[in-house]
C-alpha positions in Angstrom: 11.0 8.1 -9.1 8.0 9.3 -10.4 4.4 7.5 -12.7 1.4 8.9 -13.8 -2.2 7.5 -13.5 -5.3 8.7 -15.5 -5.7 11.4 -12.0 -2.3 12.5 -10.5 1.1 12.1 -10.9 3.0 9.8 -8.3 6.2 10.8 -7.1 8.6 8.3 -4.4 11.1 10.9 -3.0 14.1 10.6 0.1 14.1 13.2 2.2 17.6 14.4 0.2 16.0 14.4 -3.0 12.7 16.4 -1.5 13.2 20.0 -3.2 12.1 23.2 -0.4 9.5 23.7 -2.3 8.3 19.7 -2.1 8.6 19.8 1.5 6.8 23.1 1.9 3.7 21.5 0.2 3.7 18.4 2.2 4.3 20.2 5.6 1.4 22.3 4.3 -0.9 19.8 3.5 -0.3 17.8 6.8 -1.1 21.1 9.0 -4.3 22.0 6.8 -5.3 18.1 7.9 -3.8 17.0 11.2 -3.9 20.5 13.2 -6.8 22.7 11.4 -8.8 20.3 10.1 -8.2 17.9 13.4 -8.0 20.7 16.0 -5.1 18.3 17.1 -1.6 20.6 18.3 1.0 18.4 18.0 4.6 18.3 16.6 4.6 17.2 13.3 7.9 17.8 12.3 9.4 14.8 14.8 12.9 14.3 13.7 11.8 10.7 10.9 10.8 12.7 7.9 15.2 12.5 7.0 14.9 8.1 7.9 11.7 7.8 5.7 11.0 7.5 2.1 8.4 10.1 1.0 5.0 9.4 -1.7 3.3 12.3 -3.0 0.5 12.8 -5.5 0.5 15.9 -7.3 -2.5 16.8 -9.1 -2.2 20.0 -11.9 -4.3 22.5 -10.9 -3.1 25.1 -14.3 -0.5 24.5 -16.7 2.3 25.8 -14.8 1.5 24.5 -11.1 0.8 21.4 -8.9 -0.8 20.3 -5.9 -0.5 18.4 -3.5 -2.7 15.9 -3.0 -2.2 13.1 -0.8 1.1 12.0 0.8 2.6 9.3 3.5 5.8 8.6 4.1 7.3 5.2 4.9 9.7 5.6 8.0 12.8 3.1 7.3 12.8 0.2 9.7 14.8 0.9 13.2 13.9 4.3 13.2 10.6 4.4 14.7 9.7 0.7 14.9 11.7 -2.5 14.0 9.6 -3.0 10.8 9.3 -0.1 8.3 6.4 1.8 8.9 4.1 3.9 7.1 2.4 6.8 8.5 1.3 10.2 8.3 -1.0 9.2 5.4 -3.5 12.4 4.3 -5.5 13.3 1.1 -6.4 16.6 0.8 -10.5 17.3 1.6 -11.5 18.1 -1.8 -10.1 14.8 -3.4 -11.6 12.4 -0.5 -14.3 10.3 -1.2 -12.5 9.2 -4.6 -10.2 6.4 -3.6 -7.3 8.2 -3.4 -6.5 6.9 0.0 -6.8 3.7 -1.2 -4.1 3.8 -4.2 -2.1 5.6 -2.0 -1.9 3.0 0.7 -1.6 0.4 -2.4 1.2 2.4 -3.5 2.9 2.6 0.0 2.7 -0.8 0.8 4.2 -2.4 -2.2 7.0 -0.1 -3.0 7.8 -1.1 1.2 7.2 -5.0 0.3 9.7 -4.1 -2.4 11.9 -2.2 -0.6 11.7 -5.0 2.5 10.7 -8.7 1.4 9.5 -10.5 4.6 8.9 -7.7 6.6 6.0 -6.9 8.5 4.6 -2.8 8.3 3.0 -1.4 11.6 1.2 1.6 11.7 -0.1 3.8 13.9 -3.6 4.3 12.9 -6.2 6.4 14.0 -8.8 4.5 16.0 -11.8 5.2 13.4 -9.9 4.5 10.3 -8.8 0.5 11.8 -11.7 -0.9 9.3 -10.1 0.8 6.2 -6.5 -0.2 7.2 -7.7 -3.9 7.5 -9.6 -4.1 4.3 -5.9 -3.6 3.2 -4.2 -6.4 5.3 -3.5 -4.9 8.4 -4.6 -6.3 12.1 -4.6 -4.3 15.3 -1.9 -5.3 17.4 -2.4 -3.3 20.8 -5.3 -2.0 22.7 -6.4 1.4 21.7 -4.2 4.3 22.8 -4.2 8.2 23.6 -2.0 10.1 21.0 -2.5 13.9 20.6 -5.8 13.5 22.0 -7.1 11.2 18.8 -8.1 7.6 19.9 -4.9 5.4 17.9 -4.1 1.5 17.8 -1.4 -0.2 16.3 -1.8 -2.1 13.3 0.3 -4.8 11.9 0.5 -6.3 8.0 2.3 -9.4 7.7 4.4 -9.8 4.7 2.1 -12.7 2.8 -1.5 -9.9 3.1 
C-alpha cells in the first residue's frame, strides 16, 4: 500500500512484498544510523524483519530514483512481545529536524491500531528519546536498561492514547 504527502511518498510493505532493492535501502539506512552514526555494533538483522510489517518514506532525489528516508517496522504481536511492537524507527540526518519522525510514528501507530483494535504497542525506546515517544501516547513501563551499550526503557501505548 502506498500514499503520497506534499514531502515523500509512504509505502506499508510485508517482508514478502519488500523488493531486494527495498530491503537493500532500508538495511542501508539503519547501518548509516544505528552503527556509524551511533558507533553502536550490534546485529541488526535479528530474525523479526520476515514477522513485521514494514513503512518507508521515499523521498525523489531525480526523476528516475528514490531515497530512503525514514522507516520503522511494526513486529506482529507474539513475535517479539505479546502486543505488536514498533521499532527500529530512523530518519535519515539530512531530513531530521522537519517532523518526519513525528508523521512517521503517526503513521505507524494507527495503521497498528488498525491492524490490532485494543491492543497495547510497546517499544523499546532509546533512553533520550522517552519524552518524544510520550508526547505521542506512550509511558515507560520498566526501569531503564543496557542494550548495545545505548541507555533503553520500555514504553507502553494503551489502545485509547
Amino acid at each position: 500500500m502506498t500514499f503520497v504527502d506534499s514531502t515523500v511518498q509512504w509505502q506499508w510493505s510485508s517482508f514478502d512484498t519488500l523488493s531486494a532493492r527495498q530491503f537493500h535501502d532500508v538495511a542501508a539506512l539503519r547501518a548509516e544510523v544505528f552503527v556509524v552514526e551511533q558507533q553502536c555494533i550490534y546485529q541488526d538483522i535479528d530474525g523479526l524483519d520476515c514477522h513485521a510489517w514494514h513503512l518507508m518514506a521515499w523521498s525523489s532525489v531525480a526523476p528516475d530514483a528514490e531515497q530512503l528516508v525514514a522507516y520503522l517496522r511494526v513486529v506482529l504481536p507474539g513475535h517479539k512481545y505479546d502486543e505488536p511492537s514498533i521499532g527500529r524507527v530512523v530518519t535519515a540526518r539530512q531530513w531530521r529536524g522537519k517532523q518526519l519522525g513525528r508523521k512517521l510514528m503517526r503513521t505507524g501507530i494507527d495503521k497498528t491500531l488498525i491492524q490490532y483494535p485494543g491492543s497495547e504497542i510497546r517499544i523499546s525506546a532509546q533512553q533520550h528519546l522517552s519524552a518524544f515517544y510520550r508526547s505521542l501516547g506512550f509511558a515507560e513501563s520498566s526501569d531503564p536498561y543496557d542494550e548495545d551499550g545505548i541507555a533503553h526503557v520500555q514504553m507502553l501505548r494503551s489502545c485509547g492514547d
